[in-house]
PDB file of N, CA, C and O in Angstrom:
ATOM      1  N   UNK A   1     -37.995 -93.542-152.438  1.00  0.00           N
ATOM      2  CA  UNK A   1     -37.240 -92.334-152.160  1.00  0.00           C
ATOM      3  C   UNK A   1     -37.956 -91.565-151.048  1.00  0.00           C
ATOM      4  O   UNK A   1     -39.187 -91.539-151.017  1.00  0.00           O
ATOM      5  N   UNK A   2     -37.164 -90.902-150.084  1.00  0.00           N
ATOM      6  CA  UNK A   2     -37.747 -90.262-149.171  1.00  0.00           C
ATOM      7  C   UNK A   2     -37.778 -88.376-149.377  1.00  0.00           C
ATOM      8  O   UNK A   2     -36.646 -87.895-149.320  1.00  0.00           O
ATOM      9  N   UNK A   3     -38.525 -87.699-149.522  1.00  0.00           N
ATOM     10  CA  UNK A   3     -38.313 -86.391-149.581  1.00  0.00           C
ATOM     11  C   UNK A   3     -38.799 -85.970-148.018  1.00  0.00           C
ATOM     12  O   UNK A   3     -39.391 -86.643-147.174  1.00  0.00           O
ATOM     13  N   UNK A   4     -38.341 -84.680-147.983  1.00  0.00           N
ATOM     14  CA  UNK A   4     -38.961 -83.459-146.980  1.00  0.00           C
ATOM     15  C   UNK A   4     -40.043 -83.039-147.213  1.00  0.00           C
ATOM     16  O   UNK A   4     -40.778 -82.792-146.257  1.00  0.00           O
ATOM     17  N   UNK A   5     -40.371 -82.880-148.170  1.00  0.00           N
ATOM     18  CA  UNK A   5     -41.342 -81.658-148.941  1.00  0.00           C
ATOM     19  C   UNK A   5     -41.877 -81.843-150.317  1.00  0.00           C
ATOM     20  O   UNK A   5     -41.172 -81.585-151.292  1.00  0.00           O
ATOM     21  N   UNK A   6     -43.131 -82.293-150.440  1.00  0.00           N
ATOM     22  CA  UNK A   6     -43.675 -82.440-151.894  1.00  0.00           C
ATOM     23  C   UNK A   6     -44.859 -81.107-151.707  1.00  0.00           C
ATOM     24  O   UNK A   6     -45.517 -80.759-150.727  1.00  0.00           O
ATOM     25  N   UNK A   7     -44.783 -80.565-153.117  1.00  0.00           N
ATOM     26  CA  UNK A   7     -45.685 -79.718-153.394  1.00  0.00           C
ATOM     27  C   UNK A   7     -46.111 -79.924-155.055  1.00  0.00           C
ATOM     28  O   UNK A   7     -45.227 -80.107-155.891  1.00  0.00           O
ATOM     29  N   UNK A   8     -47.771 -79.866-155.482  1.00  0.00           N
ATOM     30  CA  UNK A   8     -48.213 -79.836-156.677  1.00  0.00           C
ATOM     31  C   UNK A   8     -48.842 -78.141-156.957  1.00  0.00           C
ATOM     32  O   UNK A   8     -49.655 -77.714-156.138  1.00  0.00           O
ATOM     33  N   UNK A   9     -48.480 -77.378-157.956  1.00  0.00           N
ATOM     34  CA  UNK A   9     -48.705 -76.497-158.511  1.00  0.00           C
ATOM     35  C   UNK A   9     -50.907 -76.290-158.902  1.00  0.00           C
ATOM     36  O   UNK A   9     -51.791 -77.125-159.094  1.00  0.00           O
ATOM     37  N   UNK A  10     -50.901 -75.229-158.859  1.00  0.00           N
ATOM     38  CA  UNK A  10     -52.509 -74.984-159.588  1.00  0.00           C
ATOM     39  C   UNK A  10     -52.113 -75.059-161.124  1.00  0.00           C
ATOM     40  O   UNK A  10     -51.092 -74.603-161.639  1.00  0.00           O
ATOM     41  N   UNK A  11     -53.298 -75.834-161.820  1.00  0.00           N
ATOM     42  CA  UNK A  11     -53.237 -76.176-163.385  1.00  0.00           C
ATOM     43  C   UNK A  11     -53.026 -74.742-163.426  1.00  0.00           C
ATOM     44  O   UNK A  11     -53.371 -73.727-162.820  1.00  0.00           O
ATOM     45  N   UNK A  12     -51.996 -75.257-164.825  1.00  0.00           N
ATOM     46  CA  UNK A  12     -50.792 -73.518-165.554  1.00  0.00           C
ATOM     47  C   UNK A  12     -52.077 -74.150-167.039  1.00  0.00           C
ATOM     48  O   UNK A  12     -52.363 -75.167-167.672  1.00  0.00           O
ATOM     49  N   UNK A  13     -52.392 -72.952-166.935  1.00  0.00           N
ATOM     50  CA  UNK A  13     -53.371 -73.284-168.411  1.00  0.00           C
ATOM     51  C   UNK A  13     -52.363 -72.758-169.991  1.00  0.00           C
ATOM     52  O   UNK A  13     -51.417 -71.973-169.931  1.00  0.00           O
ATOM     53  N   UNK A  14     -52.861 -73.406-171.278  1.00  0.00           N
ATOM     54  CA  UNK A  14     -51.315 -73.317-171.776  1.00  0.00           C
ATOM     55  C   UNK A  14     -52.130 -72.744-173.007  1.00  0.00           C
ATOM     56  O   UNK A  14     -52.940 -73.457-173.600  1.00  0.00           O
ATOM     57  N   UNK A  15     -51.846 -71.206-173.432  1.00  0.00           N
ATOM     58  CA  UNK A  15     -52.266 -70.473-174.860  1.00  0.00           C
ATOM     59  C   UNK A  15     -52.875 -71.687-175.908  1.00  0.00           C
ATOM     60  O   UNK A  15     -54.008 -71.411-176.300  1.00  0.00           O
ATOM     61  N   UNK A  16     -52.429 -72.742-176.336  1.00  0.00           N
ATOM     62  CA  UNK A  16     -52.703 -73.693-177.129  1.00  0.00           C
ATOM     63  C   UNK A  16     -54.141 -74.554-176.843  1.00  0.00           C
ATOM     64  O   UNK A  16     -54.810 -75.101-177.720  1.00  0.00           O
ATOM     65  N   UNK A  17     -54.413 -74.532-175.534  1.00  0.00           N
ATOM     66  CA  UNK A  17     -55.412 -75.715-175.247  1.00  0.00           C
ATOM     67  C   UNK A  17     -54.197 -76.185-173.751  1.00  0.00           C
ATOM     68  O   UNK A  17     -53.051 -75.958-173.362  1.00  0.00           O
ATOM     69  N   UNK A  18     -55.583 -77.049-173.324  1.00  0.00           N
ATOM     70  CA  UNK A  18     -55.006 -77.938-172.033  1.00  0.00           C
ATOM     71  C   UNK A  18     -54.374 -77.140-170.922  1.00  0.00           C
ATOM     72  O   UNK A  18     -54.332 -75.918-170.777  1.00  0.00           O
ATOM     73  N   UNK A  19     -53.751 -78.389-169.953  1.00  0.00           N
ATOM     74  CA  UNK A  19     -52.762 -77.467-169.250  1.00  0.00           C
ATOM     75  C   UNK A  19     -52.049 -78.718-168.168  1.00  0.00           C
ATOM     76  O   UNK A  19     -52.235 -79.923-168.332  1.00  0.00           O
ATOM     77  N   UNK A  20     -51.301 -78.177-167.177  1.00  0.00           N
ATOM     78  CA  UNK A  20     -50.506 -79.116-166.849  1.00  0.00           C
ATOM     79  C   UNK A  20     -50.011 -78.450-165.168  1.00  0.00           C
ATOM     80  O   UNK A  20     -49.930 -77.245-164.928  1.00  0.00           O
ATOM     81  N   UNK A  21     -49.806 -79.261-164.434  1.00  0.00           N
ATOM     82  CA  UNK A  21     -48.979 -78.824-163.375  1.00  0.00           C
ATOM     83  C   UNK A  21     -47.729 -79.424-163.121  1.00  0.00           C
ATOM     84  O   UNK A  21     -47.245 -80.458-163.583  1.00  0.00           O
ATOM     85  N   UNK A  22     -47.012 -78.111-161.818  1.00  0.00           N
ATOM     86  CA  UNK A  22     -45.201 -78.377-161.491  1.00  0.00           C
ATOM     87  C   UNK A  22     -45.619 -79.135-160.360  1.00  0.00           C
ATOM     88  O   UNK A  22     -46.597 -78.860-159.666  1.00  0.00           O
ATOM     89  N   UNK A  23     -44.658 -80.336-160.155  1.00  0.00           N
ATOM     90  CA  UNK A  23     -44.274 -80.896-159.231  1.00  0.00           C
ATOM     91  C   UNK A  23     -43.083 -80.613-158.813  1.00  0.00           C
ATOM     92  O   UNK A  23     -42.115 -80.555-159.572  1.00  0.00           O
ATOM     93  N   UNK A  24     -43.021 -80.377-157.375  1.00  0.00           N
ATOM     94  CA  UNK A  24     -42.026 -79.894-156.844  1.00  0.00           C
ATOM     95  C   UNK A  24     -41.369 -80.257-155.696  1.00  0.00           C
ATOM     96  O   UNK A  24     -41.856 -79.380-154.983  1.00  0.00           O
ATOM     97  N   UNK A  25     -40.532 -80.958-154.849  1.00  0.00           N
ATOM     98  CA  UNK A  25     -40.385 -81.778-153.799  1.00  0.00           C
ATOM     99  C   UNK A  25     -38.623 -81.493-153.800  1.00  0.00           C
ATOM    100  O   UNK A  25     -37.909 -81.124-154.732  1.00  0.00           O
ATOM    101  N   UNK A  26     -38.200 -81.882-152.115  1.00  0.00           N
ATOM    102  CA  UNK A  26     -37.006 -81.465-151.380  1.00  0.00           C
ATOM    103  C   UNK A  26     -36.450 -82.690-150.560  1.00  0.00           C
ATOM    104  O   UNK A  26     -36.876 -83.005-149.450  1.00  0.00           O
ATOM    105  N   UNK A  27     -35.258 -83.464-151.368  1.00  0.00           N
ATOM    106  CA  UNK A  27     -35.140 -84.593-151.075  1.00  0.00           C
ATOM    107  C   UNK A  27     -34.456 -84.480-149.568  1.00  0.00           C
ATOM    108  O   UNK A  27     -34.318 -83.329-149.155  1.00  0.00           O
ATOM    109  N   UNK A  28     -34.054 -85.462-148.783  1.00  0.00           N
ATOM    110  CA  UNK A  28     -33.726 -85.667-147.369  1.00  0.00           C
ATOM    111  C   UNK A  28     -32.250 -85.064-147.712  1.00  0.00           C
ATOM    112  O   UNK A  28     -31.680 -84.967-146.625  1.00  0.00           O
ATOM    113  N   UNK A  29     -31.367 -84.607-148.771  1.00  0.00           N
ATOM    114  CA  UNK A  29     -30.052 -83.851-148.944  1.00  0.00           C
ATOM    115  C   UNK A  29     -30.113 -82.615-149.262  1.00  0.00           C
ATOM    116  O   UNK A  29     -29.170 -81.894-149.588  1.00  0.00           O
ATOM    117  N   UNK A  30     -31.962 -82.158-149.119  1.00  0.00           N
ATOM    118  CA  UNK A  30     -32.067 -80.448-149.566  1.00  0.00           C
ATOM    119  C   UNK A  30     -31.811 -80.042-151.255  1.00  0.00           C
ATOM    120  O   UNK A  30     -31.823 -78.922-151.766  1.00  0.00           O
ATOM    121  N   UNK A  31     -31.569 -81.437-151.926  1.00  0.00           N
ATOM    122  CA  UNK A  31     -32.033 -81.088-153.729  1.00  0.00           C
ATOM    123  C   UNK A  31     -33.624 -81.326-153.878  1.00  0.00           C
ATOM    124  O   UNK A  31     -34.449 -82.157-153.499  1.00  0.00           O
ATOM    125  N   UNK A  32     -33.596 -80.018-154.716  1.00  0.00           N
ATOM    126  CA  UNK A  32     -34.833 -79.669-155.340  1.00  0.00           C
ATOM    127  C   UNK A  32     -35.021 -80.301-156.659  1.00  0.00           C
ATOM    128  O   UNK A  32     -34.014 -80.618-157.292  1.00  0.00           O
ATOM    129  N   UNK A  33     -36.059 -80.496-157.092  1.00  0.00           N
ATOM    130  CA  UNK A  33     -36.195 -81.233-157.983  1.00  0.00           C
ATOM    131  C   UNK A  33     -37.551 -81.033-158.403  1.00  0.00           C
ATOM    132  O   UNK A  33     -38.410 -80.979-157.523  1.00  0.00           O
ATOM    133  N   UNK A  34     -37.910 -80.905-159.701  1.00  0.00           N
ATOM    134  CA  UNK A  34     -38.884 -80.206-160.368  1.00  0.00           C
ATOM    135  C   UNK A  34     -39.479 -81.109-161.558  1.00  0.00           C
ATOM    136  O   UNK A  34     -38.600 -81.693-162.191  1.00  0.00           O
ATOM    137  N   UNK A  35     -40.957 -81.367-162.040  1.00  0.00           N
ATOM    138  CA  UNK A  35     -41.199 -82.082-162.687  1.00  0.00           C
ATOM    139  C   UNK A  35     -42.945 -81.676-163.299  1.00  0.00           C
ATOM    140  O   UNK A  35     -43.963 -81.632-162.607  1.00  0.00           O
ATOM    141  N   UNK A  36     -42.799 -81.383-165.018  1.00  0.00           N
ATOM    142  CA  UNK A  36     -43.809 -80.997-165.179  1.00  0.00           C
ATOM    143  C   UNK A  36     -45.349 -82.054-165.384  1.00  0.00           C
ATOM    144  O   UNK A  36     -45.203 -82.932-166.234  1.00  0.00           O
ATOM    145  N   UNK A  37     -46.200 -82.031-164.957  1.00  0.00           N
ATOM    146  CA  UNK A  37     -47.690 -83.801-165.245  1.00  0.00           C
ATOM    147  C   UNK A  37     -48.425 -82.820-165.639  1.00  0.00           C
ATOM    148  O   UNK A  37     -48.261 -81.606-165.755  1.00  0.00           O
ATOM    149  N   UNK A  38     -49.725 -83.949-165.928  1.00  0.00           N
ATOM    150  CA  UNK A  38     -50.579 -83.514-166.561  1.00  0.00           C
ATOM    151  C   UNK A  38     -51.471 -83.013-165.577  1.00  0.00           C
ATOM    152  O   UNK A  38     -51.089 -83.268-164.434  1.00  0.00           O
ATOM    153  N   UNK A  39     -52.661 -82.306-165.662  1.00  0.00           N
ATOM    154  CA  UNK A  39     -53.508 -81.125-165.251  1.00  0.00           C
ATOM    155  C   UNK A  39     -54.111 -82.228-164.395  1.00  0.00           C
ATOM    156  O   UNK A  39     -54.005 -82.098-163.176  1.00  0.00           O
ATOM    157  N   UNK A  40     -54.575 -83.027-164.760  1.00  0.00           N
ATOM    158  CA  UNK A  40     -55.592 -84.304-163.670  1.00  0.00           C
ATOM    159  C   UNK A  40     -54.820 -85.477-162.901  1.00  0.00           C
ATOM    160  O   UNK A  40     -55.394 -86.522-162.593  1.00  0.00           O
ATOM    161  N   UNK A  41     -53.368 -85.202-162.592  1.00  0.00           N
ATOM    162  CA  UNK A  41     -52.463 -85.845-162.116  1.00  0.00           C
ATOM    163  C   UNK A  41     -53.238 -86.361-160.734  1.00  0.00           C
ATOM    164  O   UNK A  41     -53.987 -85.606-160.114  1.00  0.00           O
ATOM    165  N   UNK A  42     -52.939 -87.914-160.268  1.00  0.00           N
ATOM    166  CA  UNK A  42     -53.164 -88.325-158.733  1.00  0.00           C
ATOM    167  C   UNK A  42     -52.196 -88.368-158.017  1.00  0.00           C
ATOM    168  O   UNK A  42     -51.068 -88.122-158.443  1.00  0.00           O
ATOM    169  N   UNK A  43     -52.427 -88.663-156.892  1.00  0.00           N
ATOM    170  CA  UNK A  43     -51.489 -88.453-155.700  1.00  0.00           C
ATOM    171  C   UNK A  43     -50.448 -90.106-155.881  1.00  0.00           C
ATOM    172  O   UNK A  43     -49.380 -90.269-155.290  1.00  0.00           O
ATOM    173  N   UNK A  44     -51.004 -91.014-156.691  1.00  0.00           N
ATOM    174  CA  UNK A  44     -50.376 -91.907-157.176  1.00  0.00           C
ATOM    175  C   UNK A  44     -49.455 -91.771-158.394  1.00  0.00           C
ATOM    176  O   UNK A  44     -48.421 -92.408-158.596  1.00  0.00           O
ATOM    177  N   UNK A  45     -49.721 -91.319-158.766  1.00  0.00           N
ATOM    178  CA  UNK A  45     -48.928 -90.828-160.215  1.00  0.00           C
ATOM    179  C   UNK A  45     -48.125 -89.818-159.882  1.00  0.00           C
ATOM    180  O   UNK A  45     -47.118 -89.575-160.545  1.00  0.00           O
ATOM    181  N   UNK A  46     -48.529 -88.998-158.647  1.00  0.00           N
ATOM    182  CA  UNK A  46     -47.214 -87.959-158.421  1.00  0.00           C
ATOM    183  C   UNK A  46     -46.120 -88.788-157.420  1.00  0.00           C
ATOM    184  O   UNK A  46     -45.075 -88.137-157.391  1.00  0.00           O
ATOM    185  N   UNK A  47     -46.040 -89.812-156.727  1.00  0.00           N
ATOM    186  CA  UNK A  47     -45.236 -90.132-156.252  1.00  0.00           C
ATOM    187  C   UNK A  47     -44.647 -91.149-157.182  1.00  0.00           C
ATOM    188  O   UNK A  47     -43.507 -91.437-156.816  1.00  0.00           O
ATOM    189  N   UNK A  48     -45.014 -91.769-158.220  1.00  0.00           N
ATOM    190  CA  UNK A  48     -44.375 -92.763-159.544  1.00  0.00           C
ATOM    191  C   UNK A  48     -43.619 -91.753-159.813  1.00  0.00           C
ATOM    192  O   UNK A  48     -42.434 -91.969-159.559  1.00  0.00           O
ATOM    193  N   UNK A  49     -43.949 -90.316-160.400  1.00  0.00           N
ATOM    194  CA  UNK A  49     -43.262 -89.581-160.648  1.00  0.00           C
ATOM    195  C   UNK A  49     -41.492 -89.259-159.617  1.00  0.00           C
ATOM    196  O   UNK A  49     -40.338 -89.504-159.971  1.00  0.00           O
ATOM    197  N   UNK A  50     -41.823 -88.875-158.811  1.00  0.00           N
ATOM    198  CA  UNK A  50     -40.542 -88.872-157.930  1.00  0.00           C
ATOM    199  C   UNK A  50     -39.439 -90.048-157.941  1.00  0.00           C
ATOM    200  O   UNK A  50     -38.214 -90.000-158.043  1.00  0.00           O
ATOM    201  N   UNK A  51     -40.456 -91.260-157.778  1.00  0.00           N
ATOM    202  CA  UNK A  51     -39.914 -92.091-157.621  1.00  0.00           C
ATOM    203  C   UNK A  51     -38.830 -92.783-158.744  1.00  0.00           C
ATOM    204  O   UNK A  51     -37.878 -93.467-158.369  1.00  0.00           O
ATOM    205  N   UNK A  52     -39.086 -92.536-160.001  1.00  0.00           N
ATOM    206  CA  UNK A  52     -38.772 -92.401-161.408  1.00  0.00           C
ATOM    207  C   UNK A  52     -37.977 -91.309-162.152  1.00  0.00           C
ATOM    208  O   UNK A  52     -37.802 -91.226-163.367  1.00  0.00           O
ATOM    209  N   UNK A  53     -37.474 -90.384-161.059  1.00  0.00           N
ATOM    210  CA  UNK A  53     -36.999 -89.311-161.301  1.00  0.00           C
ATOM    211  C   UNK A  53     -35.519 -89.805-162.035  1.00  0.00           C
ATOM    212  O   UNK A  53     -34.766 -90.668-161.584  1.00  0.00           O
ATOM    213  N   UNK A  54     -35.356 -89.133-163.097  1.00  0.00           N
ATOM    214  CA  UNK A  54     -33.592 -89.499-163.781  1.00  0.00           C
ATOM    215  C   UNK A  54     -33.047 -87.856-163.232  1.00  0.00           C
ATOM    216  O   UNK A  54     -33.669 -86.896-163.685  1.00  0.00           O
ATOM    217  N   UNK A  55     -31.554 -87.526-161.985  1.00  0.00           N
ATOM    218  CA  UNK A  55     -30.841 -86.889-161.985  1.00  0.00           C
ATOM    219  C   UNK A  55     -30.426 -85.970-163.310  1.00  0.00           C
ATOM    220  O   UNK A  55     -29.781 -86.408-164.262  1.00  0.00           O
ATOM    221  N   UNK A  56     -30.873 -84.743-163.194  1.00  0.00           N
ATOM    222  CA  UNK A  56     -29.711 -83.917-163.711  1.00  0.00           C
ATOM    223  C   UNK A  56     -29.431 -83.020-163.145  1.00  0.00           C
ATOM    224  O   UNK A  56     -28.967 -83.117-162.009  1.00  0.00           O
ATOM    225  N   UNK A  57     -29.691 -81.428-163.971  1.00  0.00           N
ATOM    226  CA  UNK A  57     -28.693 -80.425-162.859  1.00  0.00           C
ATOM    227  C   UNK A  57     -29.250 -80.028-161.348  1.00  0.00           C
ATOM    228  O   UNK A  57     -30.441 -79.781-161.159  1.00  0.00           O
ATOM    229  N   UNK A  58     -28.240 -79.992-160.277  1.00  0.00           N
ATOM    230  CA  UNK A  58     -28.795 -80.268-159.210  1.00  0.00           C
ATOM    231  C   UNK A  58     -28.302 -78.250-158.489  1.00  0.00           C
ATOM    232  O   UNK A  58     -27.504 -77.326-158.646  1.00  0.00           O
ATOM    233  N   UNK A  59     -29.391 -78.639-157.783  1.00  0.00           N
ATOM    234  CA  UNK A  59     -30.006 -77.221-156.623  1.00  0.00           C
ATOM    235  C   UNK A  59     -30.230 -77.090-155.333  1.00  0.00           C
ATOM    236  O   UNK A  59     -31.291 -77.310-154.749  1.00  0.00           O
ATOM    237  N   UNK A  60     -29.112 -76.690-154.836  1.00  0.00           N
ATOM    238  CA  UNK A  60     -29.157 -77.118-153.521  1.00  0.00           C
ATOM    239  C   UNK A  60     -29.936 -75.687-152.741  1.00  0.00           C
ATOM    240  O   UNK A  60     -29.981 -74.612-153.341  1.00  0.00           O
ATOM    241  N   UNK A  61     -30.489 -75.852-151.421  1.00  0.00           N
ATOM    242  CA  UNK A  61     -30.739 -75.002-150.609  1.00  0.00           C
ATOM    243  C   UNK A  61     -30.152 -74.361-149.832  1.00  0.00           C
ATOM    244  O   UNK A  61     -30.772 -73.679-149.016  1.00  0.00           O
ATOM    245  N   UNK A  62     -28.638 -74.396-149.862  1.00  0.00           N
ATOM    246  CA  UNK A  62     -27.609 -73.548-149.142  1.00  0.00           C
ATOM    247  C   UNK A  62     -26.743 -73.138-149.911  1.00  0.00           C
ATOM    248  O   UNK A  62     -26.359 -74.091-150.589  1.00  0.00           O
ATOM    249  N   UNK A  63     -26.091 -71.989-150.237  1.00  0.00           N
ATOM    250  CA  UNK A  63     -25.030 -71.284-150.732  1.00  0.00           C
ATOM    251  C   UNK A  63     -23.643 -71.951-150.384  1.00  0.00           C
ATOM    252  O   UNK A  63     -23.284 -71.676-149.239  1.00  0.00           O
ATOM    253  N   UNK A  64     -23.030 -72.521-150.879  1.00  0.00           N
ATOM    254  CA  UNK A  64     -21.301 -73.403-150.629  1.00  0.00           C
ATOM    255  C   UNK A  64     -20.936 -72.245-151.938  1.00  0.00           C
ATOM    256  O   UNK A  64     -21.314 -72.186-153.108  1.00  0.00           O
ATOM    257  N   UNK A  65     -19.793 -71.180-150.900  1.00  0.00           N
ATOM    258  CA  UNK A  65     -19.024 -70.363-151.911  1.00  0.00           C
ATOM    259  C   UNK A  65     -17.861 -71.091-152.618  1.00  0.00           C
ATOM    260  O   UNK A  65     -17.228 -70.597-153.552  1.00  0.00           O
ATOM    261  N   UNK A  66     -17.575 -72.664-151.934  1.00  0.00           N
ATOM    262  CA  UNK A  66     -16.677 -73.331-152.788  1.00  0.00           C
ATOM    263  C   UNK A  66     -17.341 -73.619-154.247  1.00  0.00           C
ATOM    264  O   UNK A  66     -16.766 -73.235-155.265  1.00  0.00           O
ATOM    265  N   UNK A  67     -18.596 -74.324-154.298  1.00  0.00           N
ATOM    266  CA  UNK A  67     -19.082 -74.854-154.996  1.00  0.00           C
ATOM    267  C   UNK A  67     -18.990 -74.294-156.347  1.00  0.00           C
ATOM    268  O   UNK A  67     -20.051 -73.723-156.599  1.00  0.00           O
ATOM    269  N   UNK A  68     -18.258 -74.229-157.204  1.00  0.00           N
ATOM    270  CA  UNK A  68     -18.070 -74.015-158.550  1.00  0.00           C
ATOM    271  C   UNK A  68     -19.636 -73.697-159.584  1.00  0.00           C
ATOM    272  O   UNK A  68     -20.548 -74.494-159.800  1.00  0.00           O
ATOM    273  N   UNK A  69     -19.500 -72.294-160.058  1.00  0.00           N
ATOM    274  CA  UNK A  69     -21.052 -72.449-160.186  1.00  0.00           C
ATOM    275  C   UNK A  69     -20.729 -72.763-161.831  1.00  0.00           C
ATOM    276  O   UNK A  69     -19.682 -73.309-162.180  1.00  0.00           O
ATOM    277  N   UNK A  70     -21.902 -72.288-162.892  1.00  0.00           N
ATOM    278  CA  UNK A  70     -22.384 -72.446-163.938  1.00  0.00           C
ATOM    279  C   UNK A  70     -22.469 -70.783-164.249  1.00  0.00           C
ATOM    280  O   UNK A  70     -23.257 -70.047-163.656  1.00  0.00           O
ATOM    281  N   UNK A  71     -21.659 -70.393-165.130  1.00  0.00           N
ATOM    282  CA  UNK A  71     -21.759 -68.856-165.499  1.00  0.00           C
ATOM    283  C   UNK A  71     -21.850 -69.101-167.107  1.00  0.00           C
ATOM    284  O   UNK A  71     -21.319 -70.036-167.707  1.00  0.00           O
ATOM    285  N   UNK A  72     -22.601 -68.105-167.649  1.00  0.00           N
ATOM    286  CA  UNK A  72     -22.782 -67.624-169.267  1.00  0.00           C
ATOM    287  C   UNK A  72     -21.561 -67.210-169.440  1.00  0.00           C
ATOM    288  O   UNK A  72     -21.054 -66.584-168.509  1.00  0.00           O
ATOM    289  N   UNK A  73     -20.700 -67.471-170.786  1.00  0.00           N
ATOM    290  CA  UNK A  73     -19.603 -66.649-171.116  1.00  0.00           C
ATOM    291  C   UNK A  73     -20.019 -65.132-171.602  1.00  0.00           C
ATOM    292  O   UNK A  73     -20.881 -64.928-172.458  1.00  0.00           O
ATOM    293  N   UNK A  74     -19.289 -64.112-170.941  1.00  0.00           N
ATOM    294  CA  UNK A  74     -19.537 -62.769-171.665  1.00  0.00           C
ATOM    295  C   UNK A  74     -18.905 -62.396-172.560  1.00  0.00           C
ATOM    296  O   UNK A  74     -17.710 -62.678-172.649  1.00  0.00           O
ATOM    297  N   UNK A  75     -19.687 -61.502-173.657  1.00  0.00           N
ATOM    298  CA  UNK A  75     -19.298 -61.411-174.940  1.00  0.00           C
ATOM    299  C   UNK A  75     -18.925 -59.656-174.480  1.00  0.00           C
ATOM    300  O   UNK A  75     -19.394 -58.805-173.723  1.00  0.00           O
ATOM    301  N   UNK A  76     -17.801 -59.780-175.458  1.00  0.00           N
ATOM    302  CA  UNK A  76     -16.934 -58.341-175.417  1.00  0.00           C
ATOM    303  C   UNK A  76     -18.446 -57.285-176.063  1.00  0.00           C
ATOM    304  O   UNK A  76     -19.379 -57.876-176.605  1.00  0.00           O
ATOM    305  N   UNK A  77     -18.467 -56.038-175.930  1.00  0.00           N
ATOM    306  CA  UNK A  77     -19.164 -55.257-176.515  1.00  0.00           C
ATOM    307  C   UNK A  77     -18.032 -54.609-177.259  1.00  0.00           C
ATOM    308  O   UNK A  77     -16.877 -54.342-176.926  1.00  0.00           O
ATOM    309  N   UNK A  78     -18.954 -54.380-178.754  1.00  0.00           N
ATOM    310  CA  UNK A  78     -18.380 -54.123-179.901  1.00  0.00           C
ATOM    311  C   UNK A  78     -18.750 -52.580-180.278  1.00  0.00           C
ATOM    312  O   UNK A  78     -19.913 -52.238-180.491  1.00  0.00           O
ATOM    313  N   UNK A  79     -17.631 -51.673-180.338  1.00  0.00           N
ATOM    314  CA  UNK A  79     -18.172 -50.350-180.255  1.00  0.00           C
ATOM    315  C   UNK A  79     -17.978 -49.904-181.794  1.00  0.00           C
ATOM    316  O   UNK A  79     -17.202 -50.428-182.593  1.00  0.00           O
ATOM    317  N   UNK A  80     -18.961 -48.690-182.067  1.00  0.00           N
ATOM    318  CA  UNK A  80     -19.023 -48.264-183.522  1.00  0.00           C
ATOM    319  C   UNK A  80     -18.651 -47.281-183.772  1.00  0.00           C
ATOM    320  O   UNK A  80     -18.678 -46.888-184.938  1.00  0.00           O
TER     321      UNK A  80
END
């Protein structure tokens, strides 16, 4: 897979113990794509990672006002 743009996060240290970093990279169609590894991740293991990536919801870098978004349904307010 070819990206634009790979970036690895500073270890996110985690209340419990341990910790982990975001992988983050901008494929050649401008989807973003996000992926959490472990704290001692290599530069080999972050590109297995990409490379292994399974599609889901996708994020583009330009605003298309066609593009049908994803809205929360709003709940009526209930007066007393």
């Amino acid at each position: 897979m070819q990206v634009r743009g790979c970036r690895v996060s500073e270890p996110i240290r985690q209340p419990w113990g341990g910790a982990c970093r975001i992988v983050e990279w901008i494929d050649t169609t401008g989807q973003i794509s996000r992926r959490v590894v472990a704290e001692d991740v290599t530069a080999a293991e972050v590109r297995a990672t990409i490379n292994r990536h399974v599609e889901g919801r996708k994020h583009f870098l330009y605003d298309d006002e066609q593009t049908p978004r994803q809205v929360l349904p709003r709940q009526t307010a209930v007066r007393r």
